[in-house]
N, C-alpha and C positions, 0 to 999 in steps of 0.2 A: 511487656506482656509475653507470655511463655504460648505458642502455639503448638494444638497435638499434631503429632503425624498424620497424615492420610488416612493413614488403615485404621486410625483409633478414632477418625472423624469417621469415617465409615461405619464403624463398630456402632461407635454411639447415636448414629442417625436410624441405624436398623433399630438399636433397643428403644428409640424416641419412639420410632412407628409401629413396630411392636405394640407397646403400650396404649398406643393411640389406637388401634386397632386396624391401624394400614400395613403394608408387612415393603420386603425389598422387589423389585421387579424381576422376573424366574432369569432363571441363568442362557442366554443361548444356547441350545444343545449344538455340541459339532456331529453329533451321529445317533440314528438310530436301529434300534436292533427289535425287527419284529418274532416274538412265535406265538404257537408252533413255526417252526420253518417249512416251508413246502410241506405242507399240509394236504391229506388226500380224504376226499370227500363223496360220497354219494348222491348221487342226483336226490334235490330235496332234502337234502342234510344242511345242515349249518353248523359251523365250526366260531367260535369266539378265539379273533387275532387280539395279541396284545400288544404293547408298545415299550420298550424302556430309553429314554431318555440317556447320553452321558454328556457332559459330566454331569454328578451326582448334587443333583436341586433343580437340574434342566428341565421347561418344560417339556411336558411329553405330550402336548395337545396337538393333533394332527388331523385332516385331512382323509380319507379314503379315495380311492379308485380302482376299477377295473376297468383294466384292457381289452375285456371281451366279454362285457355283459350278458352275451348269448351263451357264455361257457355255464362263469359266475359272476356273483355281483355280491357286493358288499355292501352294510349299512353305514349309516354315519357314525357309529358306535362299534365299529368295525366285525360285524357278525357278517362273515363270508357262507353264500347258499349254494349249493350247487344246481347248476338250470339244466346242463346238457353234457354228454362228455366231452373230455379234452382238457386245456390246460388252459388257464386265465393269469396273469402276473398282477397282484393286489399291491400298489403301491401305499405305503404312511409316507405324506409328505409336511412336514413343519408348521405350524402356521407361526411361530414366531421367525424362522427361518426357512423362506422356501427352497431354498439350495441342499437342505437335509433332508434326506429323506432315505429310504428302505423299502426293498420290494422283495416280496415272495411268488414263488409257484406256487398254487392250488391245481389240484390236479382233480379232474370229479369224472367220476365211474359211474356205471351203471347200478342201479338199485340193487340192493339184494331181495331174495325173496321175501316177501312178509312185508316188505316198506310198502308206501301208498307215495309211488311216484305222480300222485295227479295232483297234491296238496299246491297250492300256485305261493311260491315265496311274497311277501308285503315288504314292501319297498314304504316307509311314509316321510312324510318332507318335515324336517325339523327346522327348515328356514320359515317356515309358518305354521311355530308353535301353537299347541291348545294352553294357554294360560292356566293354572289348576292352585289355588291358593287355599281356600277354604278349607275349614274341617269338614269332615265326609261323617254325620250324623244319622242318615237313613241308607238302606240298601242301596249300593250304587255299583255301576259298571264302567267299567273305562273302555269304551269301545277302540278299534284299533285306529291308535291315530300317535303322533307326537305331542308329548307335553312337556310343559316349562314350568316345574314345582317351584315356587319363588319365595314358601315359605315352611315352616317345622307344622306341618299337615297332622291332628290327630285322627285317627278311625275310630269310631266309637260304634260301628255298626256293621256290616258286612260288605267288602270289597272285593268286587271281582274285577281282573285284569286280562284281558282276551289278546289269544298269542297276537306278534308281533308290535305291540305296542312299545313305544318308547317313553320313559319317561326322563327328563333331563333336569335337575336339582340346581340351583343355584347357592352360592356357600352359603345361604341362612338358610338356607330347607332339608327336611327330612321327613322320613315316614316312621309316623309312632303307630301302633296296632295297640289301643288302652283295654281296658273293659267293656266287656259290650262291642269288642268289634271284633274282624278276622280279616284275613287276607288269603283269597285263592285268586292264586298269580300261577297262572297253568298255561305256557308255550306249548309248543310244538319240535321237533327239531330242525323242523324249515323255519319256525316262525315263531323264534324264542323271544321273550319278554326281556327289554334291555332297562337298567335305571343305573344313570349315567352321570357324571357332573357336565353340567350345560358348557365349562371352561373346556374340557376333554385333559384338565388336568386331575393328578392323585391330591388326597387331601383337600378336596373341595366342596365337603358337602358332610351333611352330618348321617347319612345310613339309614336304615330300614331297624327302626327297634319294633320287637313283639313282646309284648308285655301279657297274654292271655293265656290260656289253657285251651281255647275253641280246637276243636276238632276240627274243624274247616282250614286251619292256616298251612298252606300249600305252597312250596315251591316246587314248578317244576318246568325246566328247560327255562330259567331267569339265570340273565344276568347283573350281577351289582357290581359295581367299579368302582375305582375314586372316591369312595369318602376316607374318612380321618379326622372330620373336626368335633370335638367334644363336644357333647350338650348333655346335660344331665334329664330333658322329657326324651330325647329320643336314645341315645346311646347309653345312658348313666356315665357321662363321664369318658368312654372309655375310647379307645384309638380305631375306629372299626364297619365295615363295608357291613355288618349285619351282628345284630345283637340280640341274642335270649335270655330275659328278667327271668325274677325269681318264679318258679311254678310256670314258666310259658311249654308251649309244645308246638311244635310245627313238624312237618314231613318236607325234606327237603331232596330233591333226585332230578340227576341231569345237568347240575346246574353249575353255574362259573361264578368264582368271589377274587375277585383281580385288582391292585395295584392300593388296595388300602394304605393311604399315606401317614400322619399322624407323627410327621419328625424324624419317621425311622420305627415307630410305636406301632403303626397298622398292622390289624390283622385281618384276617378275612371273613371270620364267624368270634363272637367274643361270647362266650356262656356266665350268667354272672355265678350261677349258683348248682349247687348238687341238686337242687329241688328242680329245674329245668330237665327238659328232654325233647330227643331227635323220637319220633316214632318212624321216621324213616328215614335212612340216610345213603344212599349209593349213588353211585357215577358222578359226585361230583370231580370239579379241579378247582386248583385252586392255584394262582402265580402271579407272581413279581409282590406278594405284600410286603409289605415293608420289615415286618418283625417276625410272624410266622404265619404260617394255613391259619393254624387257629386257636385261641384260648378258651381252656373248657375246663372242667375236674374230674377224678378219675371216676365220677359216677359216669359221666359220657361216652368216656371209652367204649362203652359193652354196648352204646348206642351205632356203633360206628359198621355199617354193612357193606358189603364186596363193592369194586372198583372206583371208587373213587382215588385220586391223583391228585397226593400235596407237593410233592418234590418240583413243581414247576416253575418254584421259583427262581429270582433270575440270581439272586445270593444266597449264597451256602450258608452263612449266619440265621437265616430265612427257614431255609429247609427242615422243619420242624413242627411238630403240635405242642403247644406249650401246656404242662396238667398242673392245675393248681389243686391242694390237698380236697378229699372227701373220705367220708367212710363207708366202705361197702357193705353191706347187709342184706343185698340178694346174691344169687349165686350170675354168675358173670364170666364172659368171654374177652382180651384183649387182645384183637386181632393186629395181626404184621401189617404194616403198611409201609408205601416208600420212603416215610422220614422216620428219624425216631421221636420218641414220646420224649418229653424234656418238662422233669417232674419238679415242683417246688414243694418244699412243706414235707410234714411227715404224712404218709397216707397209710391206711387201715385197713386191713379185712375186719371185720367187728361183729361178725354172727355167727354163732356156732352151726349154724346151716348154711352158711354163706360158704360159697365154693369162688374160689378165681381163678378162672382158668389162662394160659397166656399161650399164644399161637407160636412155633418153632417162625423161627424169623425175624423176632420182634427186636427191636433196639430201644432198652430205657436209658437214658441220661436222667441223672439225677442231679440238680444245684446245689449249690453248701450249703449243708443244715438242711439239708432233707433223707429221707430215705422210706421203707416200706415196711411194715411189721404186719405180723399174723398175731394178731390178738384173741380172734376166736375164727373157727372157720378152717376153711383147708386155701394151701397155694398148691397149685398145679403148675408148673412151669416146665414144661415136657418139650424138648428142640428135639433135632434129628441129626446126626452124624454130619447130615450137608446143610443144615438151616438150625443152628444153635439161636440160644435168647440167650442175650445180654445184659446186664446191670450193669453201668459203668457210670463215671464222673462226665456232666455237660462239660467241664474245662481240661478235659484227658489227663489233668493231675493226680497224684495218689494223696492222701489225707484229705478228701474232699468230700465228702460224704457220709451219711450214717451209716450205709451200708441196708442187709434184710435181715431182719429181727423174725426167728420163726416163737411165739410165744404160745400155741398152741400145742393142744396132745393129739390133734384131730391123725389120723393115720393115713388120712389120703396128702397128708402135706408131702411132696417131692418135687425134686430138681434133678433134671436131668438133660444131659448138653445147655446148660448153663454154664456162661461165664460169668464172675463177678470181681470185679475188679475196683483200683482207688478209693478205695473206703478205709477209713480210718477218723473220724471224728466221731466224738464219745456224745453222746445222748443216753437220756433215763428210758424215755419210753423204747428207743427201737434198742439199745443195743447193753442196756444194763451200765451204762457207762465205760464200757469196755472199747477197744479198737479193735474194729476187725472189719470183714468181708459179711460174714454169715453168722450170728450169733442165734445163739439153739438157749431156750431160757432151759428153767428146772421144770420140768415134768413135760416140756414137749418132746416132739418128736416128728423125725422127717425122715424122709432117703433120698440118698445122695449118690447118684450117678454120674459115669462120661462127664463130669462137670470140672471147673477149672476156677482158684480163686488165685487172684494176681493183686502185689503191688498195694498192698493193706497198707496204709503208714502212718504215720508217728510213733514215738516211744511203746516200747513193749506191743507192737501192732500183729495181729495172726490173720490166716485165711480165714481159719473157721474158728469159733469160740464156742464151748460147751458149758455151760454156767455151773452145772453140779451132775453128780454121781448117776441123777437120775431122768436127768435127759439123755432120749435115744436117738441112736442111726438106727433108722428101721433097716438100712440098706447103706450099703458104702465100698462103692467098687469104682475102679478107672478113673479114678480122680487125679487132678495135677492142682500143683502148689507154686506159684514163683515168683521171685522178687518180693516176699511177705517182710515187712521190717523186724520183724523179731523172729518170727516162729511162721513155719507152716500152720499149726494147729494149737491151740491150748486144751487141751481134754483132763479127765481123770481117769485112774486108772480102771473105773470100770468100763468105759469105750475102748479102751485098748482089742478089747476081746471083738470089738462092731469092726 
């Protein structure tokens, strides 16, 4: 009789359990790393700690403490409040391993003006859960207490969440928002709304889907943590700490989407469709997901409002929004933010009113076999000497992209302090089947400023490409050319004179 190796009895016992729908026991972490790191805080403020687990599969379910409750104190879900000032040290310590553990300084100041230092933080006990299984059918309220969701919860009618509540998920449960229901889930920043996997590990629970258009659907000062596990009533399927279906709408401000697991798949908001929308979206953060901040299409983009913070994740792979194709057809902003955009699909301006505007700052990566065409409508894409916008390749390779196809005659189309770089794969729609960086069809027209095309390639590859006699440079000054695999330019001789 032939005996397998170890590792391949190993192997084969994971995919038995797998299947079976038991999984392997989590890895001992040797270390963990909490942020923010020494985090500074205002009396009555609350900050959401996170946790990352190494080595990579470890759990990272841990424990909270403070050493000076009177300073600050922390939940079981780890939202640190500040009570007084001075310094308090928040320790994560293991529960698979109590020998690991990680502390921070929180440091908490006096109020500023305009805060409501008297708000009193809630403290509630999650070692004597409120049980919550049932679908929520008529108006209800979830007063402030701890709950243990044990099951895939539909709302079919209206849900209110009053700050400090915690809610804690067990891996068959999640919160769907159907027809006929809404979620107003409105914290405080003393006394933010946590929903949590009951384990305190990532990928444990299946997320918060909203399925509606209600007006009423509210996030604000909530936290979602730890899911990842697919279900097609609450998530569609998809890897993710919160989910918006087709036509949903929600307002979302304040708020933290952290450590979405899903294999490495997790993200932190998953948008399934162009027909979805933010009617409000600032100050969130967003860290440690697994795959990125968040998956949306470039109709969301122009949803996206001041300070919010995606780069918190704990890998650079991470660091990113990921935009799957849409076609634009109102006129629209794409604001700088701290990751870049990282585009799949070909995306579209498609209205001859439709304006896109792009913020000096901004960084696109584009995947293979994508890229951005002006079919109708104007691109605006205007940098500044010290804050250029980029087009580039997600893989920093050259031949890796369609590149931007300007197919319009509109006359507001320009770039300027743009770079655009590693483009060289031929496509019909953005680029004529041509290789290039910036292809200019027949009868549009753009201006081209302080801009820079780099590193175009494959055979017969240029910066820029002009398709016939009668496409213009409204404008063509200070531009640079380098490393293009054939040619700086392909023109005819009547741009010579542009």
């Amino acid at each position: 009789m032939r005996y397998l190796p170890q590792i391949a009895l190993v192997t084969l016992l994971a995919a038995v359990l797998a299947a079976c729908g038991g999984g392997v026991p989590s890895v001992p972490p040797t270390s963990l790393t909490i942020t923010p790191g020494d985090p500074t805080v205002e009396e009555g403020v609350s900050v959401a700690l996170s946790v990352t687990a190494q080595p990579l599969g470890a759990s990272s379910a841990v424990t909270w403490d403070s050493d000076a409750p009177a300073v600050a104190i922390v939940s079981p879900a780890g939202v640190v409040t500040g009570v007084a000032e001075g310094t308090a040290e928040i320790t994560a310590t293991s529960t698979a391993d109590t020998t690991v553990s990680d502390t921070v300084v929180v440091s908490v100041t006096a109020p500023a003006a305009g805060d409501d230092p008297d708000e009193d933080p809630v403290v509630v006990n999650c070692d004597a859960a409120t049980p919550l299984s049932d679908d929520i059918t008529s108006p209800t309220t979830l007063d402030v207490d701890c709950y243990q969701v044990t099951s895939a919860v539909t709302v079919s009618s209206a849900l209110t969440i009053v700050p400090g509540t915690v809610l804690e998920f067990t891996s068959a449960a999640g919160l769907r928002i159907s027809d006929g229901g809404s979620l107003r889930a409105e914290g405080t920043a003393t006394n933010p709304i946590t929903m949590t996997s009951a384990s305190g590990d990532p990928n444990d629970w299946r997320g918060v889907g909203i399925f509606t258009s209600s007006s009423d659907n509210t996030l604000d000062h909530v936290v979602i943590e730890n899911a990842g596990i697919r279900n097609t009533a609450t998530n569609a399927f998809n890897y993710t700490n919160f989910y918006l279906g087709d036509n949903a709408r929600v307002a979302i401000s304040d708020s933290t989407f952290r450590r979405a697991g899903g294999g490495g798949n997790g993200v932190g908001i998953y948008v399934e469709s162009a027909s979805a929308a933010f009617t409000t979206f600032e100050r969130n953060t967003f860290a440690a997901n697994a795959a990125a901040a968040m998956q949306i299409t470039s109709q969301q983009i122009g949803d996206i409002g001041p300070g919010n913070e995606f780069g918190v994740d704990a890998l650079a792979g991470s660091r990113a929004i990921l935009v799957a194709p849409a076609t634009i057809r109102e006129s629209t902003t794409w604001p700088a933010t701290d990751v870049p955009y990282r585009f799949s699909g070909v995306h579209t301006v498609g209205d001859p009113d439709a304006t896109l505007e792009i913020e000096a700052g901004t960084t696109l990566e584009f995947a293979s076999n994508s890229g951005l065409r002006v079919l109708a409508g104007a691109l605006r894409a205007r940098g500044t000497s010290s804050e250029g916008i980029t087009f580039t390749s997600a893989s920093g390779n050259p031949e890796s992209w369609f590149g931007v196809g300007i197919l319009s005659s509109n006359v507001d189309n320009a770039l300027e302090y743009v770079t655009i770089e590693n483009a060289g794969v031929r496509n019909t729609l953005v680029n004529d089947f041509t290789r290039t960086n910036l292809f200019v069809d027949a009868n549009a027209r753009v201006a081209v400023t302080n801009s820079t095309f780099a590193q175009a390639g494959g055979a017969a590859a240029t910066g820029i490409y002009l398709e016939a006699a009668n496409a213009e440079l409204l404008a063509f000054d200070d531009n640079t050319f380098a490393a293009n695999a054939a040619a700086a330019m392909q023109i005819t001789s009547q741009q010579i004179g542009d």
